[in-house]
C-alpha positions as CSV (number, residue, x, y, z in Angstrom):
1,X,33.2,5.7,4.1
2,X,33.1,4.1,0.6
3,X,34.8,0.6,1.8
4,X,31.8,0.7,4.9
5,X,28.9,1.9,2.1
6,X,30.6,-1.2,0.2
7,X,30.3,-3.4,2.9
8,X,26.3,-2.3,3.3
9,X,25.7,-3.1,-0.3
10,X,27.0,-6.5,-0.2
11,X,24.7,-6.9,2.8
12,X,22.0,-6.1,1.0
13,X,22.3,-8.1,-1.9
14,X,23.3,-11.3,0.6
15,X,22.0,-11.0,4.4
16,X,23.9,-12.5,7.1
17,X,22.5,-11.6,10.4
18,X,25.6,-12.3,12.5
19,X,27.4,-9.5,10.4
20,X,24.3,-6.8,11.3
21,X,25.9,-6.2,15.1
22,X,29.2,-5.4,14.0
23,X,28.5,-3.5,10.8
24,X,25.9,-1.5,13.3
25,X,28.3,-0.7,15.6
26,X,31.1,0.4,12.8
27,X,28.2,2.6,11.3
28,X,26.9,4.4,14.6
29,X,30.6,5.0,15.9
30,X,31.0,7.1,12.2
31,X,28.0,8.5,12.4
32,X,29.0,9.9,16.2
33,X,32.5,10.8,13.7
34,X,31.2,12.6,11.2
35,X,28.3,14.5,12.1
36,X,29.2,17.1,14.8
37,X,25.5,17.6,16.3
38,X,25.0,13.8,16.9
39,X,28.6,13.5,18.1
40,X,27.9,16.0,20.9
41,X,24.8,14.2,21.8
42,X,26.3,10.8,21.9
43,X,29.4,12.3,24.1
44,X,26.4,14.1,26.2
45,X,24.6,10.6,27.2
46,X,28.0,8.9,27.9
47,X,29.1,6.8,24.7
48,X,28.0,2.7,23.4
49,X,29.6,-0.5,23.2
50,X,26.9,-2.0,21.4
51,X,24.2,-0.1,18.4
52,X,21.6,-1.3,21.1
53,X,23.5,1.0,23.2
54,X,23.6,4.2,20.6
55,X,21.3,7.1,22.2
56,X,17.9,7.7,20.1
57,X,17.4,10.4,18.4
58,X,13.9,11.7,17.9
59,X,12.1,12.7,14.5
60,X,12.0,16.2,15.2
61,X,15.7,16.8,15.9
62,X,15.7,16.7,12.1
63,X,13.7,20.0,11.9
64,X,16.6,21.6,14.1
65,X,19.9,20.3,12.9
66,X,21.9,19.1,9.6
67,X,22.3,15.4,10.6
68,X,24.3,14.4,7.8
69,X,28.0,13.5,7.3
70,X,28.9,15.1,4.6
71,X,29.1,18.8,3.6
72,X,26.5,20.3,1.5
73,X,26.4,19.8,-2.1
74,X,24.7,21.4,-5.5
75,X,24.0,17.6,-5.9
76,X,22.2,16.4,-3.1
77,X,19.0,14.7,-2.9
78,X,16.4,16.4,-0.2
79,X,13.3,14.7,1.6
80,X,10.7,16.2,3.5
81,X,8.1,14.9,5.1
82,X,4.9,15.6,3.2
83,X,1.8,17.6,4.7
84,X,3.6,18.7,7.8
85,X,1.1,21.5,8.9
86,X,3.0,23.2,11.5
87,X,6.5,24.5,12.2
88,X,9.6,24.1,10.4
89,X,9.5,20.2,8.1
90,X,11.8,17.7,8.9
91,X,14.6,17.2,6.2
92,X,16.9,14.7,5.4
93,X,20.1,15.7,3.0
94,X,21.3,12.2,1.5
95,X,24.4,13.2,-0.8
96,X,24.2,9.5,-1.9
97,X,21.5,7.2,-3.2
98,X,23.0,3.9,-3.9
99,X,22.3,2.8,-0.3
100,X,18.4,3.6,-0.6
101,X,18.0,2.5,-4.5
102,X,19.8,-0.8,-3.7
103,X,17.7,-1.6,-0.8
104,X,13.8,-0.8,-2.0
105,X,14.1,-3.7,-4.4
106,X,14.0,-7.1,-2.9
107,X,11.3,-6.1,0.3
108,X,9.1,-4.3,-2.4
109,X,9.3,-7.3,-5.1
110,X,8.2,-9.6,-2.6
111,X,5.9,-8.7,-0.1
112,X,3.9,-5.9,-3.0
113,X,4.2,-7.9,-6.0
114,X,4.3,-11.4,-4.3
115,X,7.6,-12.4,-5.8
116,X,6.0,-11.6,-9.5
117,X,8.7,-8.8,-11.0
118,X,6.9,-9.0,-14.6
119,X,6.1,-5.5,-15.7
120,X,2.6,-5.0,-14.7
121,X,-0.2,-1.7,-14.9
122,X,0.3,0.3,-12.4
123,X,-2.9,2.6,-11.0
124,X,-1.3,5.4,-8.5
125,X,-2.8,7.8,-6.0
126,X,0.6,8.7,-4.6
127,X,2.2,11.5,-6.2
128,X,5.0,10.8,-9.1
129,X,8.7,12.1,-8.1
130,X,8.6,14.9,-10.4
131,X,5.5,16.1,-9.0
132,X,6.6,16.1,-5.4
133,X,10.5,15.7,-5.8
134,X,11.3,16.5,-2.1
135,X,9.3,13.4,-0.8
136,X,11.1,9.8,-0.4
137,X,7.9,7.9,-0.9
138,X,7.0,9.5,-4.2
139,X,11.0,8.8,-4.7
140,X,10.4,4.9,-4.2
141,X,7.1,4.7,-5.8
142,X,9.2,6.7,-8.9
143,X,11.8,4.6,-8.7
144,X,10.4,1.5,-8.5
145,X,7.7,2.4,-11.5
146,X,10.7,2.1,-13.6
147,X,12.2,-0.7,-13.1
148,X,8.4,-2.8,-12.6
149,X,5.8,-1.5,-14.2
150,X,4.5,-1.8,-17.6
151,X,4.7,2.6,-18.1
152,X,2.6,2.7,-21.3
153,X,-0.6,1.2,-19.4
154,X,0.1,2.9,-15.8
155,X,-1.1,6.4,-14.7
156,X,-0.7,9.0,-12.2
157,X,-3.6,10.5,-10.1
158,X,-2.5,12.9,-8.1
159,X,-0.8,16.0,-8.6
160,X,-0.3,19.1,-7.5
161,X,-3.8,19.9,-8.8
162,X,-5.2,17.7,-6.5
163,X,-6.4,13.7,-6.8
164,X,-8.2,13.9,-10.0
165,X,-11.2,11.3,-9.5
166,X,-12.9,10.8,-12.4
167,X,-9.5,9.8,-14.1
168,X,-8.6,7.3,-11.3
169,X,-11.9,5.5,-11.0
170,X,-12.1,5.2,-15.4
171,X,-8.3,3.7,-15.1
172,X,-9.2,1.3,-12.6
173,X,-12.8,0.3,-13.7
174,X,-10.5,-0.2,-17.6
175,X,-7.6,-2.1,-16.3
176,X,-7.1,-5.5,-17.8
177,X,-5.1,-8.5,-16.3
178,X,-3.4,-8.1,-13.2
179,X,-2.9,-4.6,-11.8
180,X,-0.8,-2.7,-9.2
181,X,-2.5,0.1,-7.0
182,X,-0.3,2.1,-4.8
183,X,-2.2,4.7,-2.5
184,X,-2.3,6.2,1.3
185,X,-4.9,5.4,3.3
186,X,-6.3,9.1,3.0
187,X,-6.4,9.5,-0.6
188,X,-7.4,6.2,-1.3
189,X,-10.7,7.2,1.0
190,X,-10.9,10.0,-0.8
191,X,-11.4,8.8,-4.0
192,X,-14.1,6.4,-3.0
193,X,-16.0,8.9,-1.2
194,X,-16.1,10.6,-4.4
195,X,-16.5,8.4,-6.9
196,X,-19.4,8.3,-9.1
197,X,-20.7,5.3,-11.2
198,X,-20.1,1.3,-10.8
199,X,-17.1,-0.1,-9.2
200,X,-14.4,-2.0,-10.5
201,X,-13.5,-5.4,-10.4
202,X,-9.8,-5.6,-10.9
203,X,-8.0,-9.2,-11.8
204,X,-7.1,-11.9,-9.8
205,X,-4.0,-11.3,-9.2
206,X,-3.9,-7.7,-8.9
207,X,-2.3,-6.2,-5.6
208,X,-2.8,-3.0,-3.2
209,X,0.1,-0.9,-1.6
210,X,-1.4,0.8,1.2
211,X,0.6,3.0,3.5
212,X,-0.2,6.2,5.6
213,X,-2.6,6.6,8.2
214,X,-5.2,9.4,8.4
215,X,-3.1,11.5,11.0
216,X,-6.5,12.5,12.8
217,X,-7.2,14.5,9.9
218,X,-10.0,13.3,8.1
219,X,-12.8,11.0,8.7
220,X,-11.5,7.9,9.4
221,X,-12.3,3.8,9.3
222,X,-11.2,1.4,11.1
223,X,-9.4,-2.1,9.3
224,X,-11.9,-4.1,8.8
225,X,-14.3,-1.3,7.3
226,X,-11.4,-0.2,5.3
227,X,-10.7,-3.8,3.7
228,X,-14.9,-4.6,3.2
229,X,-14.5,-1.2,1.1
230,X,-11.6,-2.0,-1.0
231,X,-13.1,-5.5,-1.6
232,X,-16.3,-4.0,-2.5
233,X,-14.8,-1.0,-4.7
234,X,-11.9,-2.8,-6.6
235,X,-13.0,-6.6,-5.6
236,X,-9.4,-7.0,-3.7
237,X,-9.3,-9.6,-0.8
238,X,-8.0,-8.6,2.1
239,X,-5.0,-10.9,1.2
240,X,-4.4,-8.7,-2.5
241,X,-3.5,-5.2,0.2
242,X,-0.1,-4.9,1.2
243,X,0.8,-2.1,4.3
244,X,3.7,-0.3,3.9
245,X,5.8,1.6,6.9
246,X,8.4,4.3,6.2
247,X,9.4,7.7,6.7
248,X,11.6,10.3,5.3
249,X,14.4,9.6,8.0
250,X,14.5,6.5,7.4
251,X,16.5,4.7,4.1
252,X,14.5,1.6,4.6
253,X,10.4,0.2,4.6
254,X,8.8,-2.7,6.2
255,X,5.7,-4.7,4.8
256,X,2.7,-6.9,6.2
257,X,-0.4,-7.7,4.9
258,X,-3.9,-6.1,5.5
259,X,-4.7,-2.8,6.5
260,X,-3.6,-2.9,9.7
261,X,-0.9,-5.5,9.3
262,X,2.1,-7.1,11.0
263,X,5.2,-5.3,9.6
264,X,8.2,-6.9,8.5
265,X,11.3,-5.1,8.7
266,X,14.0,-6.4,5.9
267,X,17.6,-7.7,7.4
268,X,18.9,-4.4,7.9
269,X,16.0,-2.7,9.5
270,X,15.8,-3.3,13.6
271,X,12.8,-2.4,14.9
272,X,12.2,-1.9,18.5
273,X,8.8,-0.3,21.0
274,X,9.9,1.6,23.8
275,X,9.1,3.5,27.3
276,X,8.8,6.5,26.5
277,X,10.1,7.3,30.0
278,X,12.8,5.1,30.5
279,X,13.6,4.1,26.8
280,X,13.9,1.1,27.6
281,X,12.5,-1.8,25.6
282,X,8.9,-2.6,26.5
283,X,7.7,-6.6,26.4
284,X,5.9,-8.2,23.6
285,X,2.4,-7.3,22.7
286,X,3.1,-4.0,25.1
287,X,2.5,-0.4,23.2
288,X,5.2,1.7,23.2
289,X,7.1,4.4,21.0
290,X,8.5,2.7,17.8
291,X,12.2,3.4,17.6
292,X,14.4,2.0,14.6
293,X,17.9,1.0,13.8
294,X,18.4,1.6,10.2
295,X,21.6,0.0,9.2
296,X,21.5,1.9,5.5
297,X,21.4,5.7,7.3
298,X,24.7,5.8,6.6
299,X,25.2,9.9,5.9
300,X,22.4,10.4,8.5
301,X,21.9,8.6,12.2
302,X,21.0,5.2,12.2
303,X,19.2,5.5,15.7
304,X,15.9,7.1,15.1
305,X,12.9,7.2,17.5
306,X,9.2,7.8,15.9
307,X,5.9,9.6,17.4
308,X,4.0,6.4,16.2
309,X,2.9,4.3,18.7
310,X,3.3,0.5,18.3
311,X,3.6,-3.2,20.1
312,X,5.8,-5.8,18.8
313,X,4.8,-9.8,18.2
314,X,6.6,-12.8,19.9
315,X,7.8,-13.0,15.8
316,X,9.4,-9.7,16.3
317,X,6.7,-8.1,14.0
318,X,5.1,-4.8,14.2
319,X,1.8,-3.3,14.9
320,X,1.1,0.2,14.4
321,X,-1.3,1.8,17.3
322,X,-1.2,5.2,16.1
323,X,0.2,8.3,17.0
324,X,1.9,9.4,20.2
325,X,-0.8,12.4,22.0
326,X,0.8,16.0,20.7
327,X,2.5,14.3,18.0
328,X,2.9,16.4,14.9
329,X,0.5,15.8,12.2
330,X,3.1,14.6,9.5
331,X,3.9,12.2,6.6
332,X,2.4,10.7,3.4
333,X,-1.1,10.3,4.5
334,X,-1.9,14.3,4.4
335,X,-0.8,15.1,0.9
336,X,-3.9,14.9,-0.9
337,X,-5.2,17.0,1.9
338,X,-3.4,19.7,1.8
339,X,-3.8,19.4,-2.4
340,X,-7.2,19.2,-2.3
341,X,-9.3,16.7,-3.9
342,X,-10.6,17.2,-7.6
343,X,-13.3,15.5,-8.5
């Protein structure tokens, strides 16, 4: 395991895309190894040849079994999806963090901060790590805070108290030189819902993470109201917002600009749209179930099918189209929901 998690962190830090088939199939034949729930589904659907081959497994089998590699420790770190609102959550156990901490760097330093790693303000609506410690995002915004922004001038919005407006719209209306804003969709419609006084007008220069959808939970707008709103609340082009796509099972995020944008997986993120009846892959510009191989799952499965329905460009870029009908409200977008909203 350590000479393979080797092997992935040279991949990261240098790409080679004709080493991503065999390192997939090496990862994906230990996973089947090493984690006895996935093994028995893998010998249940016949056995691969190839990681295209490996059998999907769905989001929710992580509410039902352990689908890690290695046995439990006082140590591990544990993510669960935020603002799931029925049923057991979903967990990932990752007994090792190297993977994920080496790979959030270079995807976030480019596509949020446009290649710009100077320390910067940073204005946030998603929850700091010590806030919400079981959730990956709040983990990567957390993370990341440390190593780019400039902490004395950034701030923190919402908590477990709930997404204290007043606070948010003062920092944002008395940031100075180019600022970072790192929201979900929900909260950040939150805030200007409730937000009394004049708008700010934040630098040139000054970038928006967006991720999370509204999960059919709140009222909701569609891109191009959502971008006319952030230009006119926080004077941000549509070009300045940056959409971000994870999720807890996943060690790895994709980027695209605009609301709705065209995702970009990193080198070791393959992202695939399915039949959900055959599971086969579905043509270009077709919608279909989004399913993912994650090369950096090491400790977990690689092979993970979503509820989020997407298409795929001729580019092999992604389009989110939602969620799949009876899918499980779930994911980043719901916190401040279920927090409440403090104005």
């Amino acid at each position: 395991m350590a000479e393979l998690r080797g092997e992935l962190l040279g991949f990261i830090a240098s790409p080679n895309a004709d080493r991503f088939d065999g390192l997939a199939l090496r990862v994906a034949q230990r996973q089947v190894e090493t984690i006895e729930a996935y093994g028995r589904w893998v010998d249940h659907r016949g056995g691969f040849d190839h990681w295209t081959e490996v059998p999907w497994v769905p989001t929710e089998a992580f509410r039902r079994f352990d689908l890690c590699s290695e046995s439990p420790q006082g140590t591990d770190t544990i993510f669960e999806p935020s603002g799931t609102t029925t049923g057991s959550p979903g967990r990932r156990r990752a007994p090792d963090m190297r993977l994920y901490e080496a790979a959030m760097d270079r995807p976030f330093v480019d596509a949020v901060l446009g290649g710009d790693a100077s320390r910067k303000a940073w204005v946030s609506l998603i929850p700091e790590s010590t806030e919400l410690p079981t959730s990956s995002l709040s983990h990567m915004v957390s993370s990341l805070a440390s190593r780019y922004a400039d902490l004395e001038h950034s701030s923190w919005h919402l908590r477990r108290g709930g997404l204290d407006v007043e606070r948010a719209a003062e920092a944002l209306r008395a940031t100075e030189g180019p600022t970072v804003v790192l929201a979900t969709s929900f909260a950040l419609l939150n805030l200007f819902d409730a937000w009394q006084g004049e708008d700010a007008r934040l630098a040139q220069g000054s970038r928006l993470m967006l991720t999370g959808g509204f999960k059919g939970r709140s009222r909701t707008l569609d891109a191009a109201d959502l971008e006319r709103l952030i230009e006119a609340r926080l004077g941000l082009p549509p070009e300045a917002i940056i959409g971000e796509y994870g999720m807890t099972e996943w060690t790895s995020q994709a980027y695209g600009h605009g609301v709705a944008p065209a995702l970009q997986a990193p080198p070791w993120l393959r992202l695939r749209v399915i039949d959900p009846l055959t599971l086969q892959d579905v043509a270009p510009g077709q919608v279909g179930l989004v399913a993912a191989f994650d090369l950096l799952n090491l400790e977990n499965v690689s092979a993970v099918l979503t509820s989020d329905l997407g298409s795929l460009d001729e580019q092999g870029r992604l389009r989110l189209h939602g969620r799949a009908p009876s899918a499980r409200p779930r994911g980043c977008g719901l916190t401040a929901l279920d927090w409440g909203t403090q104005a």
